[in-house]
N, CA, C and O atoms as a Tinker XYZ file with bonds, in Angstrom:
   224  protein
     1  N      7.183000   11.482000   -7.479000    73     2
     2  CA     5.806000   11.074000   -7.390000    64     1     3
     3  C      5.130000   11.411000   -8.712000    63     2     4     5
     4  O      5.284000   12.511000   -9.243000    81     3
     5  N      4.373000   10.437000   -9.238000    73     3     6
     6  CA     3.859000   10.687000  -10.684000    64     5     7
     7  C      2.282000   10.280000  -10.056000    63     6     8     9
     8  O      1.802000    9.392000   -9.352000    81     7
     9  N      1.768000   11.615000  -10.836000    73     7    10
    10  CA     0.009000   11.098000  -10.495000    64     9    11
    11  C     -1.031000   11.011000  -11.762000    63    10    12    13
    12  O     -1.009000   11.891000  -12.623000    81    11
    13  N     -1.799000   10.080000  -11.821000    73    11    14
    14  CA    -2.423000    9.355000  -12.857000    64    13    15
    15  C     -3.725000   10.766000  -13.258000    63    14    16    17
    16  O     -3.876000   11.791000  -12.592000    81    15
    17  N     -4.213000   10.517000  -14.050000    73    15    18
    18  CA    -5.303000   10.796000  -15.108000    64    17    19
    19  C     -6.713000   11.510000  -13.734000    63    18    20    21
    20  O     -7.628000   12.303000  -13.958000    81    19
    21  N     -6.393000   10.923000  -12.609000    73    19    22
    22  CA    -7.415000   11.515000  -11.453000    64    21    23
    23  C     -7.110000   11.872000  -10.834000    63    22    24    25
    24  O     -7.941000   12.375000  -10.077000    81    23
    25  N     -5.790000   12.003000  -10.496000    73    23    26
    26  CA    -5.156000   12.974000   -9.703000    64    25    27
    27  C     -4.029000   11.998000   -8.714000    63    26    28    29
    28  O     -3.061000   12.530000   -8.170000    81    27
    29  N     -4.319000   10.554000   -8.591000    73    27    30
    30  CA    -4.093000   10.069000   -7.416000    64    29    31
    31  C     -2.688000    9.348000   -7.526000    63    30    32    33
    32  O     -2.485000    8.927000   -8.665000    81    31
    33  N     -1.858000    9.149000   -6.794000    73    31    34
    34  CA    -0.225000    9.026000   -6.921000    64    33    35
    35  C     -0.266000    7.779000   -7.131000    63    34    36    37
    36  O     -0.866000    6.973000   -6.421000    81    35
    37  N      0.546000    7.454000   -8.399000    73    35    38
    38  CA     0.349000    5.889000   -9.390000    64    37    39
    39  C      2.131000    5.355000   -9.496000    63    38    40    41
    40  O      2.534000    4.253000   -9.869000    81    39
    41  N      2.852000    6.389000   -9.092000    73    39    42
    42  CA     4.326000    6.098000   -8.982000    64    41    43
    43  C      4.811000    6.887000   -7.626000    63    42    44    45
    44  O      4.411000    8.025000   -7.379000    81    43
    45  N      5.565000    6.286000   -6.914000    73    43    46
    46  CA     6.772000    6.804000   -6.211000    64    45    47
    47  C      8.141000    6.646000   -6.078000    63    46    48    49
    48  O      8.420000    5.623000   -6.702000    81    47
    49  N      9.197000    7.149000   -5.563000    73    47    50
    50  CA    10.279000    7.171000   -5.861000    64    49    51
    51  C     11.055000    7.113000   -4.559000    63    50    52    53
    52  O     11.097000    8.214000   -4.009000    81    51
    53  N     11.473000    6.463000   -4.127000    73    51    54
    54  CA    12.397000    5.923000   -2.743000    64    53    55
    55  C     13.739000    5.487000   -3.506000    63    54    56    57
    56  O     13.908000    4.677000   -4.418000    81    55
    57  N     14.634000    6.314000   -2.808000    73    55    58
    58  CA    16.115000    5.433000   -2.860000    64    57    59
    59  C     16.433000    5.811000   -4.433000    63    58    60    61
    60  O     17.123000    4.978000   -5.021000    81    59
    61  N     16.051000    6.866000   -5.122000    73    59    62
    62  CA    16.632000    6.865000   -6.499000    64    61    63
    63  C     15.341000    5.193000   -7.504000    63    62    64    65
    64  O     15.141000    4.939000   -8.691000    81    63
    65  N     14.975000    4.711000   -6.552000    73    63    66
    66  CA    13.942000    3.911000   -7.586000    64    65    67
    67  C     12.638000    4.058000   -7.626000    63    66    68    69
    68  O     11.968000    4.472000   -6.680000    81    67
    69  N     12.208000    3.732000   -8.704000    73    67    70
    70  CA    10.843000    3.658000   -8.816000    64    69    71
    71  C      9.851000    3.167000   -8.727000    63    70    72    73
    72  O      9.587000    2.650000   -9.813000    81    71
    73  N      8.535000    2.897000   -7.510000    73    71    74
    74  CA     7.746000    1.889000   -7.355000    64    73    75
    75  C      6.355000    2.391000   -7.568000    63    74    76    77
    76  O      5.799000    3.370000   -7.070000    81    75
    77  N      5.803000    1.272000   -8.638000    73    75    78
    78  CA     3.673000    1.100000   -9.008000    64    77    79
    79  C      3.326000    1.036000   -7.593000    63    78    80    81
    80  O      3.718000    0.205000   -6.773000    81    79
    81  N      2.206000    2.445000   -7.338000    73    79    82
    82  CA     1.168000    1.781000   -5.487000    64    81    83
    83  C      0.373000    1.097000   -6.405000    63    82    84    85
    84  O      0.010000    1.125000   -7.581000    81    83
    85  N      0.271000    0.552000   -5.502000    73    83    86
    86  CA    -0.858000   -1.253000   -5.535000    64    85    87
    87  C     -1.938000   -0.355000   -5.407000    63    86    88    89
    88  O     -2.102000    0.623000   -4.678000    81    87
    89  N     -2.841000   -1.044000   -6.516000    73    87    90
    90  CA    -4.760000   -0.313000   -6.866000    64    89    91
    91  C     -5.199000   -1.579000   -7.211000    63    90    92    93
    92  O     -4.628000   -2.598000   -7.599000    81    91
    93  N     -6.579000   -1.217000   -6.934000    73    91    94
    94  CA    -7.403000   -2.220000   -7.121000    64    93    95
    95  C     -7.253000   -3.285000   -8.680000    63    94    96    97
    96  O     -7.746000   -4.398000   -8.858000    81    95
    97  N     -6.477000   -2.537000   -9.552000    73    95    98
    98  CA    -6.250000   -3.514000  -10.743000    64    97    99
    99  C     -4.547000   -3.445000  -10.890000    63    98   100   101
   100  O     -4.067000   -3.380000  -12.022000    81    99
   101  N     -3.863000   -3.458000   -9.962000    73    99   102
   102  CA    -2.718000   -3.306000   -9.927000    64   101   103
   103  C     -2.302000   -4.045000   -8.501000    63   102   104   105
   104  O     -2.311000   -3.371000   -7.471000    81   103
   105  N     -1.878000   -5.679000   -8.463000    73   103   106
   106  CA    -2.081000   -5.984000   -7.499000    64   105   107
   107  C     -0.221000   -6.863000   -7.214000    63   106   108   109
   108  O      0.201000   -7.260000   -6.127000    81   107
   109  N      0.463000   -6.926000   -8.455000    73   107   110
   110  CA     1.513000   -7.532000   -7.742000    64   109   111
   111  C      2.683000   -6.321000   -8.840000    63   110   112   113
   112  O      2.453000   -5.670000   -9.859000    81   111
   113  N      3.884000   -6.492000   -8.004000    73   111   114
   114  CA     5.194000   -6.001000   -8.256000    64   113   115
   115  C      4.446000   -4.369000   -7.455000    63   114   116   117
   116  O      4.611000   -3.383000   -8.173000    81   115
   117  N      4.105000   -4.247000   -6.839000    73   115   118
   118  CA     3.756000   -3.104000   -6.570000    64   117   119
   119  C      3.953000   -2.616000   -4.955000    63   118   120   121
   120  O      4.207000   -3.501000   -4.137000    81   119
   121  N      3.851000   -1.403000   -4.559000    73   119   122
   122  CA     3.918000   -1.013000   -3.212000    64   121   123
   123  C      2.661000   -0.631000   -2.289000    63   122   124   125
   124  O      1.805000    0.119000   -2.758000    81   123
   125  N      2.576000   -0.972000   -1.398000    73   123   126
   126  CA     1.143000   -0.491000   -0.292000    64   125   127
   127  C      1.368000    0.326000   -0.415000    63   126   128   129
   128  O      2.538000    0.573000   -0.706000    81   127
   129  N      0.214000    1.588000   -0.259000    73   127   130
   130  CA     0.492000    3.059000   -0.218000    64   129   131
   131  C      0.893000    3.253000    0.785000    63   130   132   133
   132  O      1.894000    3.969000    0.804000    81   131
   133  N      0.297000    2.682000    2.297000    73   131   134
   134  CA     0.927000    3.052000    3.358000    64   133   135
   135  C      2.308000    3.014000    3.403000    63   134   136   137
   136  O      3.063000    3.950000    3.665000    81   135
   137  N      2.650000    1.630000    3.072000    73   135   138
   138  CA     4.446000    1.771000    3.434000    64   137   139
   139  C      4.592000    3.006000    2.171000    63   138   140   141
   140  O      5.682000    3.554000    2.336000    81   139
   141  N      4.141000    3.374000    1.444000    73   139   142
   142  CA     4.911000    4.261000    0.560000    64   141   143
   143  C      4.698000    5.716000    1.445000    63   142   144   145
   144  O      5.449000    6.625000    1.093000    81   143
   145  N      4.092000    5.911000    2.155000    73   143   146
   146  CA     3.850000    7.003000    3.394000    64   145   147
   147  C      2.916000    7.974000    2.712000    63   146   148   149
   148  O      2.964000    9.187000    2.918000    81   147
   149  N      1.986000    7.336000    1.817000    73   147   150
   150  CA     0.492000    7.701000    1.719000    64   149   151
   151  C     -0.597000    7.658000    2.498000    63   150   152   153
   152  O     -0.366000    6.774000    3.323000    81   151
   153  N     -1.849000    8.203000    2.735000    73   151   154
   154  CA    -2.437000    7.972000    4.186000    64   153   155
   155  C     -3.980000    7.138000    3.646000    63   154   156   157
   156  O     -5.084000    7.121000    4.190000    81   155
   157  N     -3.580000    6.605000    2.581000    73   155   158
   158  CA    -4.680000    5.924000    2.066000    64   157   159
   159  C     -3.978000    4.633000    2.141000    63   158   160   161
   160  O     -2.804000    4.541000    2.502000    81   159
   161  N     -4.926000    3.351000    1.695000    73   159   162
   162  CA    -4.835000    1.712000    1.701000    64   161   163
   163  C     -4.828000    1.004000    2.829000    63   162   164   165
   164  O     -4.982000    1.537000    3.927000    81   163
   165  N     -4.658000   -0.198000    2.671000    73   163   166
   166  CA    -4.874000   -1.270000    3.736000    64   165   167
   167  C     -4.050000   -1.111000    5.086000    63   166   168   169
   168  O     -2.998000   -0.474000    5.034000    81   167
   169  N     -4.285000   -1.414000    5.756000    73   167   170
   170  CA    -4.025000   -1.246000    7.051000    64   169   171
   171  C     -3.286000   -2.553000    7.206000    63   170   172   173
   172  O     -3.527000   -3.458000    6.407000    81   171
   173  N     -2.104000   -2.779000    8.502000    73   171   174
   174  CA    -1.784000   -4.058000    9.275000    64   173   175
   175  C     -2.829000   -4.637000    9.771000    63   174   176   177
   176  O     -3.749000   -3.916000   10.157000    81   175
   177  N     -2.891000   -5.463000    9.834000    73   175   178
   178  CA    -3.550000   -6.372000   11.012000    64   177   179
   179  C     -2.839000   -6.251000   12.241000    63   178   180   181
   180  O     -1.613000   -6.356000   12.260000    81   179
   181  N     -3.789000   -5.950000   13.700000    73   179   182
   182  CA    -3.050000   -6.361000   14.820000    64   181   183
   183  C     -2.896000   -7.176000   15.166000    63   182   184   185
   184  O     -1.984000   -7.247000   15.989000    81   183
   185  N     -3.634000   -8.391000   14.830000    73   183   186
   186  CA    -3.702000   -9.573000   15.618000    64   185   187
   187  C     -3.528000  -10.631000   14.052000    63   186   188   189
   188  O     -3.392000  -10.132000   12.935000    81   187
   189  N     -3.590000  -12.564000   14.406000    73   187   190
   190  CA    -3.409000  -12.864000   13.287000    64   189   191
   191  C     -4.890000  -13.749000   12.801000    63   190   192   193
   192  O     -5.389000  -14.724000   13.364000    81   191
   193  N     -5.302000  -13.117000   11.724000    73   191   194
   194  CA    -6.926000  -13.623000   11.836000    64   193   195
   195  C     -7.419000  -14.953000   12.699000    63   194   196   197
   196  O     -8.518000  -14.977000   13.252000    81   195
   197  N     -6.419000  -16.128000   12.754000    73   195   198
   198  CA    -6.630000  -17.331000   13.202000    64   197   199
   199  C     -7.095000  -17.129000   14.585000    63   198   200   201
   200  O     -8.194000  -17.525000   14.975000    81   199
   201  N     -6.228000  -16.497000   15.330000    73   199   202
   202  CA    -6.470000  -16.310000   17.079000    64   201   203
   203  C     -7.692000  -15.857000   17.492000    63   202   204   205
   204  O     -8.422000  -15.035000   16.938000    81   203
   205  N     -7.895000  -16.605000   18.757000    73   203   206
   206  CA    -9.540000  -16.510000   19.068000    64   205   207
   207  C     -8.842000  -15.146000   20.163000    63   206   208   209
   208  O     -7.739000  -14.797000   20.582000    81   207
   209  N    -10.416000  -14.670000   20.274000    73   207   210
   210  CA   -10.406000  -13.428000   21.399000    64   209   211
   211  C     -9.216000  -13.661000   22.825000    63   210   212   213
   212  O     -8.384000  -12.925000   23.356000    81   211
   213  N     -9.539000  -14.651000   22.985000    73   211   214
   214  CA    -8.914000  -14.698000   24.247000    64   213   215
   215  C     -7.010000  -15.205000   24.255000    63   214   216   217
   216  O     -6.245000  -15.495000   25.174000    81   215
   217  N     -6.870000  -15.126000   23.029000    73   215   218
   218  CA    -5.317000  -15.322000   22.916000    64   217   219
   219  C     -4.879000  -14.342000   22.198000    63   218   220   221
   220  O     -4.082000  -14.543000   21.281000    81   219
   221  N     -5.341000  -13.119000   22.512000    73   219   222
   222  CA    -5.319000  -11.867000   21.840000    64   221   223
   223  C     -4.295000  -11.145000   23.196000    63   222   224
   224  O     -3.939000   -9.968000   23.141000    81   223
């Protein structure tokens, strides 16, 4: 885990490799923090935006 200039984790390391978490100016080749098992960033969706209430 490598952490940037503010403290906040800008590299991680799974499997012997190395993956960029996705930030607000860091948006492709990169990892969600969540899947990186950080407890910050975007969340799943439960449902799929299209579906109305009642096909939920």
């Amino acid at each position: 885990m490598t952490r940037g200039p503010d403290g906040s984790v800008q590299v991680v390391r799974v499997d012997g490799t190395e993956y960029q978490i996705c930030a607000s100016d860091r948006q492709d080749n990169c990892m969600n923090p969540r899947a990186a098992g950080l407890a910050w960033g975007d969340r799943p969706l439960r449902y799929w935006p299209a579906e109305t209430a009642s096909e939920r």
